[in-house]
VOVEXLO-317087 format. One record per residue (C-alpha): x, y, z. Coordinates in pm, whole numbers, plus 32768, in hexadecimal, padded with zeros to 4 digits. Each point is the difference from the previous one (the first is absolute). Layout:
# residues N
XYZ ...
# end
This chain:
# residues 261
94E7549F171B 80C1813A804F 7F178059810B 804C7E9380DF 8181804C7FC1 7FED81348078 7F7A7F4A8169 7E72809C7FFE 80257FC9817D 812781038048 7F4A80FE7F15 7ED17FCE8082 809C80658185 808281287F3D 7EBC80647FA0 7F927FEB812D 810A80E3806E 7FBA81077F1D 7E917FCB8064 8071806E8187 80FA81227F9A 7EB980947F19 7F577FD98140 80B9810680AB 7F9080F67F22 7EA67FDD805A 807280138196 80F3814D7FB8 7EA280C97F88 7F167FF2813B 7FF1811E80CA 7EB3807980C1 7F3A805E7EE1 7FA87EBB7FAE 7EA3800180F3 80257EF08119 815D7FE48009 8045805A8166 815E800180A4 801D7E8D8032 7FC07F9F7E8E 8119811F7F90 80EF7F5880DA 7FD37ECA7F89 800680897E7D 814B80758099 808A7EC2806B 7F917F277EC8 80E980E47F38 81507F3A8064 7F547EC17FFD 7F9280167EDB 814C809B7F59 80F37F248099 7F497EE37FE0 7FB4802D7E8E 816880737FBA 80877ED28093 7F377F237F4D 804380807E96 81617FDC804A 800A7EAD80C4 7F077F717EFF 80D8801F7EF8 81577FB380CC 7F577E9D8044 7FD67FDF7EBA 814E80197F77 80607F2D8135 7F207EFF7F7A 809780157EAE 81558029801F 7FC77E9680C8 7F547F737F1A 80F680807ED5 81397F6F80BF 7F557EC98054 7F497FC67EC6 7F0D7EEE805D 7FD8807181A1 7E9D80118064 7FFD815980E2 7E9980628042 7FA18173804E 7FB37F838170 817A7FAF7FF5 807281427F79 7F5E80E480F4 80E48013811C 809E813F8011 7E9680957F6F 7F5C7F7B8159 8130806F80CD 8000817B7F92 7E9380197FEF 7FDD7F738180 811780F5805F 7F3C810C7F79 7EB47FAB8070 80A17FF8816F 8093814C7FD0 7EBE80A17F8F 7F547F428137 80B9808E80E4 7FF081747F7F 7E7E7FB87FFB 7FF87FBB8168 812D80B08091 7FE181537F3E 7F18801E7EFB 7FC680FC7EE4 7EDE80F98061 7F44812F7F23 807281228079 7F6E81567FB5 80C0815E8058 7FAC81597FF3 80E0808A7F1C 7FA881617FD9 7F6E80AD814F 7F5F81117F21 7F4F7F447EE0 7FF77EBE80D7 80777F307EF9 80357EAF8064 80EE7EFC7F92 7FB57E60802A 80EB7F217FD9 806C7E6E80A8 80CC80568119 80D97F0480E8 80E5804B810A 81137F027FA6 7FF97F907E8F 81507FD67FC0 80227EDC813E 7F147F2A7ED9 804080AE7EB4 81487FC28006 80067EA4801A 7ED780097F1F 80B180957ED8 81387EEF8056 7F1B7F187FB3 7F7A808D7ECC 815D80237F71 80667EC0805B 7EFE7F717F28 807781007ED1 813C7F848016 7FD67E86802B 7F27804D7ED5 810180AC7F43 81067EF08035 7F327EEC7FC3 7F8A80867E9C 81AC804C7FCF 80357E9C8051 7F0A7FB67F15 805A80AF7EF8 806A7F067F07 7EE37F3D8004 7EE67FFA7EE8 7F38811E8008 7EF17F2D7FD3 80167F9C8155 80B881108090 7FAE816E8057 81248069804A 801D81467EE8 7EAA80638065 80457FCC8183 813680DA7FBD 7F2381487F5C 7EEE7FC08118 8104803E80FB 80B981287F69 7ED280877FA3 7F7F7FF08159 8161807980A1 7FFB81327F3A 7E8A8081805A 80207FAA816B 817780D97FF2 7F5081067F58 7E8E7FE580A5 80597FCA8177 80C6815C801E 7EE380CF7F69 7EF77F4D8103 80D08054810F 800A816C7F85 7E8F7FDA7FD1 7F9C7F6B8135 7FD6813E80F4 7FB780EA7EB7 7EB07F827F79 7F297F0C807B 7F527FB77E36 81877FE67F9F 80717F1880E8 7ED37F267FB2 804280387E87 81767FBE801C 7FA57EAD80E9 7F017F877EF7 80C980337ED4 81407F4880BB 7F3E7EF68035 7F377FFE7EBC 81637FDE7F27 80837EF580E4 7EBD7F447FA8 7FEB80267EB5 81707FD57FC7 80177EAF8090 7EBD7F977F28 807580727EFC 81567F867FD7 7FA77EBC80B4 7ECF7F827F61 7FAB80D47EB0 810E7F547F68 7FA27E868018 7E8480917F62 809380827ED6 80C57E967FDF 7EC47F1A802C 7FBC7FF77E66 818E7F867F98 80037F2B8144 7EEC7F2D7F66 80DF7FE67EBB 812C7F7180E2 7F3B7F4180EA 7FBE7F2B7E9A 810F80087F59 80B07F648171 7EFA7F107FEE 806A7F887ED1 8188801E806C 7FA27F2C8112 7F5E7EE97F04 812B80227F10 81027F838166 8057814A802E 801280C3814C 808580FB80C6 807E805F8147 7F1381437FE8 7EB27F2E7F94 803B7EEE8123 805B814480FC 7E8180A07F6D 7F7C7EAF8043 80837FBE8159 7F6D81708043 7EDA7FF07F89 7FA07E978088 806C808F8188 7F3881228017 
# end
């Protein structure tokens, strides 16, 4: 049962997030060696790259702020009925914001593949995504993004106290320091990288984005797999707590979550 406490719907939206920021990985490696890819299809490789980032960041991050909405509701109420529907306010209100944001950069200034003559004498020749005024929509962007880090983060503090059974709070916690120390350390070595070589920019991009990932995954979901053997074990022995006239304000919380998904 510790998969329906943990609200399958708000990790499944992470997924999904992680899904889109792996995404970007695929867009950072075209260039025009791929045959057919003219100017038009690099551009738009160019342009996914945001969407897809700040799209999937947000979601990992508002998924799992909803959720510990949800539950710190349903804790303090005990018996409320809060369906996820119900919980997914401030997810729908950052994720239109952004969406707008990344509309409006699409139409008004987009990203473009750019390639420069680097070298007159060799020729060498240096592609990259270019746009004239990035920080106008990255800016906001990366508001956004944080935002949705630190509603996380306070949420899971709030949060803190209650049954880890439920709660994710410790592992939300590591996800995000985790996550705050490779983008301190990893952002200031891409920007070094950026006009020095085109393979170690892409490397550098990839592996960012690769430990975000695989952090989140990690931390978020490989620990409710490793419970699903001893959660059968208490799932009976609360059955037969519950036959004995015995409850709990944690067991009727699991129940009210798992019966609203």
């Amino acid at each position: 049962m510790h998969f329906l406490q943990a609200q399958p719907a708000f990790l499944l939206v992470l997924i999904i997030g992680t899904m889109l920021m792996s995404l970007a990985i695929l867009t950072f490696s075209f260039d025009e060696s791929y045959n057919g890819w003219d100017d038009a299809m690099l551009d738009a490789a160019c342009m996914a790259s945001p969407w897809l980032l700040s799209l999937g960041y947000n979601m990992i991050y508002l998924a799992l702020f909803s959720k510990l909405w949800r539950l710190n509701r349903v804790m303090q109420f005990r018996r409320v009925k809060l369906r996820v529907r119900q919980a997914v306010g401030p997810f729908v209100i950052n994720m239109m914001a952004t969406i707008v944001i990344l509309v409006v950069w699409t139409v008004v200034d987009p990203v473009q593949w750019d390639r420069q003559i680097v070298d007159d004498v060799s020729l060498e020749t240096y592609g990259s995504c270019k746009s004239e005024n990035i920080l106008p929509f990255l800016i906001p962007l990366l508001f956004l993004m944080g935002f949705s880090t630190l509603a996380c983060g306070l949420m899971a503090y709030k949060c803190r106290d209650i049954d880890a059974r439920f709660s994710d709070s410790r592992w939300i916690f590591y996800t995000i320091f985790v996550q705050i120390q490779v983008l301190l350390v990893g952002t200031p070595v891409l920007v070094i990288l950026d006009s020095a070589s085109a393979d170690a920019t892409y490397m550098g991009r990839s592996l960012l984005i690769f430990v975000i990932v695989m952090t989140t995954l990690t931390l978020m979901i490989f620990p409710k797999a490793i419970k699903l053997p001893h959660d059968s074990l208490d799932d009976s022995s609360n059955t037969r707590r519950r036959t004995g006239g015995t409850g709990s304000v944690h067991f009727q919380a699991a129940n009210v979550l798992a019966s609203n998904v």
